[in-house]
C-alpha positions as CSV (number, residue, x, y, z in Angstrom):
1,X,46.9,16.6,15.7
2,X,44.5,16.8,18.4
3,X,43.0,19.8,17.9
4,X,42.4,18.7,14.4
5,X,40.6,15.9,15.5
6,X,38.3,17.8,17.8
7,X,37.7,20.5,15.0
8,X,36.7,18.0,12.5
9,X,34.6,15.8,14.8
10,X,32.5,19.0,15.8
11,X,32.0,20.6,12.5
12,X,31.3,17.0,11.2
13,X,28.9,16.6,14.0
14,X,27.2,19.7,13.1
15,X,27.0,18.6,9.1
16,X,25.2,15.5,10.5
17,X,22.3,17.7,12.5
18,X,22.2,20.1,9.4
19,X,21.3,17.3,7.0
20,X,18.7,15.8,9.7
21,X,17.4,18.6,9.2
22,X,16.2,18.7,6.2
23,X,14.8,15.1,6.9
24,X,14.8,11.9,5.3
25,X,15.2,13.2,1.2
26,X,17.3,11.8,-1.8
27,X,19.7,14.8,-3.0
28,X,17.7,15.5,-5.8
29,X,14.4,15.5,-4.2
30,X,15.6,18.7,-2.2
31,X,13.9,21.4,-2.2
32,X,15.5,24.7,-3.4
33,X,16.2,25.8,0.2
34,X,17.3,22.8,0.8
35,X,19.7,22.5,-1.5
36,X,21.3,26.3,-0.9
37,X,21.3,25.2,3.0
38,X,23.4,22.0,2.1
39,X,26.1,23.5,0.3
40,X,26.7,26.4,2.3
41,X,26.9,24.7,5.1
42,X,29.4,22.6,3.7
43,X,31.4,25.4,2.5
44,X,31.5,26.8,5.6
45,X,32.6,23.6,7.6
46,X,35.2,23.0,4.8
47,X,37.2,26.5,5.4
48,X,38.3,25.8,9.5
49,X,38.3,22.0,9.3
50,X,41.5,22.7,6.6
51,X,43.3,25.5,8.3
52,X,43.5,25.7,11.9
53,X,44.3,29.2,12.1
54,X,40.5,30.3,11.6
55,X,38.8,29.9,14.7
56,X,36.2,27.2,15.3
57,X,33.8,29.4,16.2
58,X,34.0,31.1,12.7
59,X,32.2,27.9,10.9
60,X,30.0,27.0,13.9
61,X,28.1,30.5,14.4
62,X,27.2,30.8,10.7
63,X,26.0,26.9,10.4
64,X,24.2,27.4,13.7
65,X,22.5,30.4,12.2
66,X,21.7,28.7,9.1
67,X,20.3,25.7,10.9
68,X,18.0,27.9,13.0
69,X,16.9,30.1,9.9
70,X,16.1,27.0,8.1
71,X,14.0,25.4,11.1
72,X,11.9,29.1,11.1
73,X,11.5,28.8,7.5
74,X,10.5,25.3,7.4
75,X,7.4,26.0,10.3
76,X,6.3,29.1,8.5
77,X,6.5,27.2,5.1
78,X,3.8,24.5,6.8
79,X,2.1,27.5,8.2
80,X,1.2,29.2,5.2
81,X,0.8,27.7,1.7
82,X,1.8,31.6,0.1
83,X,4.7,31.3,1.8
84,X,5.8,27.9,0.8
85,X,4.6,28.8,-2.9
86,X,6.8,31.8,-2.1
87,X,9.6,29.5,-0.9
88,X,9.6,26.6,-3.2
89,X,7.7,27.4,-5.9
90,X,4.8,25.6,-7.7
91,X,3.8,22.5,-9.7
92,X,4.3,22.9,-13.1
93,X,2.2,21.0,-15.7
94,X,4.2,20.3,-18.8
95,X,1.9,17.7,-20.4
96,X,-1.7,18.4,-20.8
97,X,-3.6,15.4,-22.4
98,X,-0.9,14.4,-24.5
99,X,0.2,17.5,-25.6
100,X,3.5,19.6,-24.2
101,X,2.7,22.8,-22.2
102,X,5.5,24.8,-23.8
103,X,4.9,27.6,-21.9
104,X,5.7,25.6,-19.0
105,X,8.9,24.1,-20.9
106,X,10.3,27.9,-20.9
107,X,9.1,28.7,-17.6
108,X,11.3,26.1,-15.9
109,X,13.6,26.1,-18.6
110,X,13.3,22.5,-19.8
111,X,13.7,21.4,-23.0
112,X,12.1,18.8,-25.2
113,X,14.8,16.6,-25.3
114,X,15.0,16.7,-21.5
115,X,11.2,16.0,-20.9
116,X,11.4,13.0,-23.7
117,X,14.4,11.7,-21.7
118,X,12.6,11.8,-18.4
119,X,9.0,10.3,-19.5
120,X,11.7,7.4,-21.2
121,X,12.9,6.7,-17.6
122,X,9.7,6.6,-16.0
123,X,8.4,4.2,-18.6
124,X,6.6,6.5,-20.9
125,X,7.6,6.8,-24.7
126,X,4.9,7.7,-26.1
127,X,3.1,11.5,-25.3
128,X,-0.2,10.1,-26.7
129,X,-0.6,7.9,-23.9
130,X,0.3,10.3,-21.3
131,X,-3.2,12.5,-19.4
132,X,-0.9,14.6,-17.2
133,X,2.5,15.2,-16.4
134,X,3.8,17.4,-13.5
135,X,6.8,18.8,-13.0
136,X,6.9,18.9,-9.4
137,X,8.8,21.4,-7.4
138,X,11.5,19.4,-6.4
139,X,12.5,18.5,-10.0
140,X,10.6,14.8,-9.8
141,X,8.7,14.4,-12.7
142,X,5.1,13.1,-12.1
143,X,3.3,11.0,-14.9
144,X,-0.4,10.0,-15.0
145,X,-1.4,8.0,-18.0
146,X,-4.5,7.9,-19.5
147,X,-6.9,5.4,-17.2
148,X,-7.3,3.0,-20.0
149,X,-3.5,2.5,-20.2
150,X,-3.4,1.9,-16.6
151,X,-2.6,-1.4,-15.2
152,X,-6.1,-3.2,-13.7
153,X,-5.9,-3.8,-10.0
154,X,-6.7,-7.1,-8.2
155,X,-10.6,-5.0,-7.3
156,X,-11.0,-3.8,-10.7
157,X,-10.7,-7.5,-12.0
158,X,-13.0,-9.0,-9.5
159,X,-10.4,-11.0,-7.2
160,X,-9.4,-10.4,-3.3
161,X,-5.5,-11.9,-3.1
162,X,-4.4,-12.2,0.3
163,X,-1.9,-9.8,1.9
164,X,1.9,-10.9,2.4
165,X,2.8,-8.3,4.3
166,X,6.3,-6.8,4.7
167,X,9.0,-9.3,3.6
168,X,10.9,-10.0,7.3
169,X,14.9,-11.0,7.1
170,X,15.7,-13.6,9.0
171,X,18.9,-14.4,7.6
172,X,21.4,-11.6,7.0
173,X,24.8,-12.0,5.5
174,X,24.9,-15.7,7.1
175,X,23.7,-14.3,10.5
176,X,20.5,-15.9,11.7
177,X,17.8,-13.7,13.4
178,X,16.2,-15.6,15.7
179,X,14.2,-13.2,17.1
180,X,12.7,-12.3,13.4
181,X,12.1,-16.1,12.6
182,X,10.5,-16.6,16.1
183,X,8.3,-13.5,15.3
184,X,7.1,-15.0,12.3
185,X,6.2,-18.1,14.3
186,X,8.9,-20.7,12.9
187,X,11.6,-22.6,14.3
188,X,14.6,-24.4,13.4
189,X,13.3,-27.3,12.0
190,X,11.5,-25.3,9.7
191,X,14.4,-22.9,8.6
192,X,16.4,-26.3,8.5
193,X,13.4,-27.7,5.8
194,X,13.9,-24.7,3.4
195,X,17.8,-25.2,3.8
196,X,17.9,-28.6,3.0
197,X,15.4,-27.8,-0.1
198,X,17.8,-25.2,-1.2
199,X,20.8,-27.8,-1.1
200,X,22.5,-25.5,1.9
201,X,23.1,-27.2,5.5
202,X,23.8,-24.0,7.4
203,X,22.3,-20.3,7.7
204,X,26.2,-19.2,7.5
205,X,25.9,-20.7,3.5
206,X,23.3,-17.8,3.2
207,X,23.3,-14.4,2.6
208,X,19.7,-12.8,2.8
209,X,16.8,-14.7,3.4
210,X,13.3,-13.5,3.7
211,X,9.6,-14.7,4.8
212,X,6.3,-12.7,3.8
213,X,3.0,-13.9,6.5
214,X,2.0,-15.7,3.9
215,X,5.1,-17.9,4.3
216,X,7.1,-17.3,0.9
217,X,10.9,-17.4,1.1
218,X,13.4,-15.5,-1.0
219,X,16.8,-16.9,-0.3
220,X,19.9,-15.7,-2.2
221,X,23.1,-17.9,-1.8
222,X,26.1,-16.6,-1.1
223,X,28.6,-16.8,-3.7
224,X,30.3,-20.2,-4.5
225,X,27.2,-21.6,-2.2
């Protein structure tokens, strides 16, 4: 039972550096490479981690090779854009001015009903609205409207609102962080004002609570609170 323990705590250690690896992505924002790394590398852990009769070695030298392929591929990739073409492919754009590319449809092998679905998601029913849309080579699709149907920026209609900043917790799951509210520059009584003007008496009645620079508060309860 031991030895199982060690085996599956190294290969899942090496799982762990594999998807660092490939850095700080959503699954489907992987790359093709990416994605072929990830699930051979999980096939290969898989196979010794089940039967203890393959060696350890067997799943480790192939992962370690992968992982050391993929870290040459990545530097040449960001060394030269044929290569990375080469590699990942390009940009595809599969609206032009309101009208489907279905060139490009075939190319990637989209369909209509596929690209309708997608420009749905993102908020975009309507082609005749739509300037360009890029299939990028990740799968993401990319959607710029026309610049009339763009929403008007705070510049564009003459005002200058001040920044908030980056909402800080200071309440987590009815743990106070002191050093957050501190940094902020309040204090108890403060925190013990928007309590009271919530109806709660403790920061243990709360589950998240937040403060911008600008000193707005988002508070949220916890249940039965």
């Amino acid at each position: 039972m031991f030895v199982v323990l060690i085996r599956t705590l190294v290969l899942y250690a090496m799982l762990v550096v594999g998807i660092r690896l490939l850095g700080k992505r959503q699954l489907g924002e992987l790359e093709p490479s990416e994605l072929t790394l990830a699930l051979i590398i999980a096939d290969l852990a898989s196979v010794p981690m089940q039967d203890n009769g393959i060696p350890l070695l067997t799943g480790v030298i192939p992962i370690v090779i992968l992982l050391a392929t993929a870290s040459i591929l990545s530097i040449l990739s960001n060394k030269s854009i044929r290569f990375h073409t080469l590699l990942c492919g390009r940009p595809s754009v599969v609206v032009r001015q309101g009208q489907v590319v279905e060139a490009a449809l075939r190319a990637n092998r989209l369909t209509l009903d596929e690209l309708l679905e997608e420009l749905r998601i993102l908020g975009h029913p309507y082609l005749e609205e739509i300037h360009t849309a890029v299939l990028e080579t990740n799968g993401q699709l990319s959607v710029l409207p026309y610049a009339a149907l763009q929403p008007a920026t705070a510049e564009q209609v003459g005002q200058s609102p001040e920044d908030p900043g980056l909402p800080l917790v200071i309440i987590s799951d009815g743990r106070l962080l002191s050093q957050d509210l501190r940094g902020r520059g309040y204090g108890d009584q403060w925190l013990a004002q928007q309590l009271h003007a919530r109806g709660l008496s403790s920061h243990k009645q709360v589950f998240l609570m937040t403060v911008d620079n600008l000193g707005h508060t988002y508070c949220i309860p916890k249940e039965g609170m």
